[in-house]
N, C-alpha and C positions, 0 to 999 in steps of 0.2 A: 504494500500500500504506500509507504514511504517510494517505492522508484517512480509508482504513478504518477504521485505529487509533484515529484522534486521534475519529472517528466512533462509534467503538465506547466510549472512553472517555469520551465526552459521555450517551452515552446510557447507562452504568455510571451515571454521575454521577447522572444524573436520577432513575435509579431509587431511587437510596439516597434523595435528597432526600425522592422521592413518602412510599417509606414509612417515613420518618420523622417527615414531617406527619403521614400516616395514625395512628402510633401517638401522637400528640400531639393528634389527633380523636381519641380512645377514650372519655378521658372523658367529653364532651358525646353521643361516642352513646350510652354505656350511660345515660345520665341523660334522655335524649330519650326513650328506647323505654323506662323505667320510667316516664316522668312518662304516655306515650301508654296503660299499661296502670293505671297506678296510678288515672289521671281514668276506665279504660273502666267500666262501670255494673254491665256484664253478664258480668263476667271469668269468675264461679262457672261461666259456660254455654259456653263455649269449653274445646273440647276439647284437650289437646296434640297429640293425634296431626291435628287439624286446622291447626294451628301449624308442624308441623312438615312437613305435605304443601308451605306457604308456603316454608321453606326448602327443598326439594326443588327447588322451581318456581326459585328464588331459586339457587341452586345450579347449574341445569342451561339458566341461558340468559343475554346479555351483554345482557339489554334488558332497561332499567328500565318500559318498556309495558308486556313481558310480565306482571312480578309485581305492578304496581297491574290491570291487567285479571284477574288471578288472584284478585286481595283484591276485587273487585269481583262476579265471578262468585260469591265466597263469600258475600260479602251479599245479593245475588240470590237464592239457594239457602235460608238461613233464615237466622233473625236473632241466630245464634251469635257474629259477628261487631258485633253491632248493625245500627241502620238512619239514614240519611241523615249530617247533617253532624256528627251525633255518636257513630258507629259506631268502634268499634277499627283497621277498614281506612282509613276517611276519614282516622282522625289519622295511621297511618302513611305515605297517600299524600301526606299534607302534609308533613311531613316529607321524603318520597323527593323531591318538587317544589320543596321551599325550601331548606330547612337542607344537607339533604345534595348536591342538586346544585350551591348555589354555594361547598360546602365542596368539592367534588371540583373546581371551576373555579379557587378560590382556591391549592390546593395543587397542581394543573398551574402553574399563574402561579407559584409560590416555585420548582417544580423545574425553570424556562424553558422552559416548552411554551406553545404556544400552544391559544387557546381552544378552536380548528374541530378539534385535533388528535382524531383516537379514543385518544388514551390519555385522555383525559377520562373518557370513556364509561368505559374500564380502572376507573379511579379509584372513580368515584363506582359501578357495580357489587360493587367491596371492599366501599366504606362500607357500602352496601345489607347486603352477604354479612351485615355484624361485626356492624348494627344489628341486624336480625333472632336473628340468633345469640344476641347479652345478651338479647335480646326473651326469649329460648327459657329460658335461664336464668333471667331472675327471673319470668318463668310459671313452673314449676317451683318455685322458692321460695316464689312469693304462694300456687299452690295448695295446697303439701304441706310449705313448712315451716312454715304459722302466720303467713307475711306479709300477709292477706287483712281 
């Protein structure tokens, strides 16, 4: 009963660590997912409600494949999204592939998780969630409050 405890209060511990890394990543995501929409070309032509199916997709699965093969199908489909290495999805899969997975490895590593762990995975699908999320908000502001 004692290793439950002292078990259970290890992994308390971790969790507070995680998200309080997380909330000390906030800045660099929302400034990532503004810089990704601020450089895309063809913002005027992206629809929200197409943004926001993204976060739906982003919302309702624990795999970061699933929502770059979602952004990918989009650019597939027309060129709302843009096309090839300078497309709106392209920059955000770079993003999901660099910044934010070895942001979601680094802050398993400060909360003493190891790498192989799937709380990784946990980790870096938040980041995913929060980046898209400010994504949605300052879409919303560039289109309609005059940031464009």
């Amino acid at each position: 009963m004692t290793f439950a405890t002292s078990e259970s209060k290890l992994e308390q511990k971790q969790e507070l660590e995680i998200q309080r890394h997380i909330r000390l990543a906030e800045d660099e995501l929302v400034a990532r997912i503004q810089t990704a929409l601020d450089n895309f070309k063809g913002l005027s032509k992206l629809e929200e409600a197409q943004y926001r199916n993204l976060l739906h997709v982003a919302a309702s699965t624990e795999s970061s494949e699933v929502i770059k093969n979602f952004l990918r199908y989009q650019v597939g489909r027309d060129d709302k999204w843009g096309r090839g290495k300078d497309s709106l999805a392209e920059a955000i899969i770079k993003d999901i592939d660099n910044w934010i997975h070895q942001r979601a490895i680094a802050i398993a590593r400060e909360a003493g998780i190891e790498r192989a762990s799937p709380k990784v995975n946990e980790i870096k699908i938040d980041l995913i969630r929060r980046y898209l999320g400010y994504g949605a908000r300052y879409l919303k502001y560039k289109r309609e409050g005059g940031g464009s």
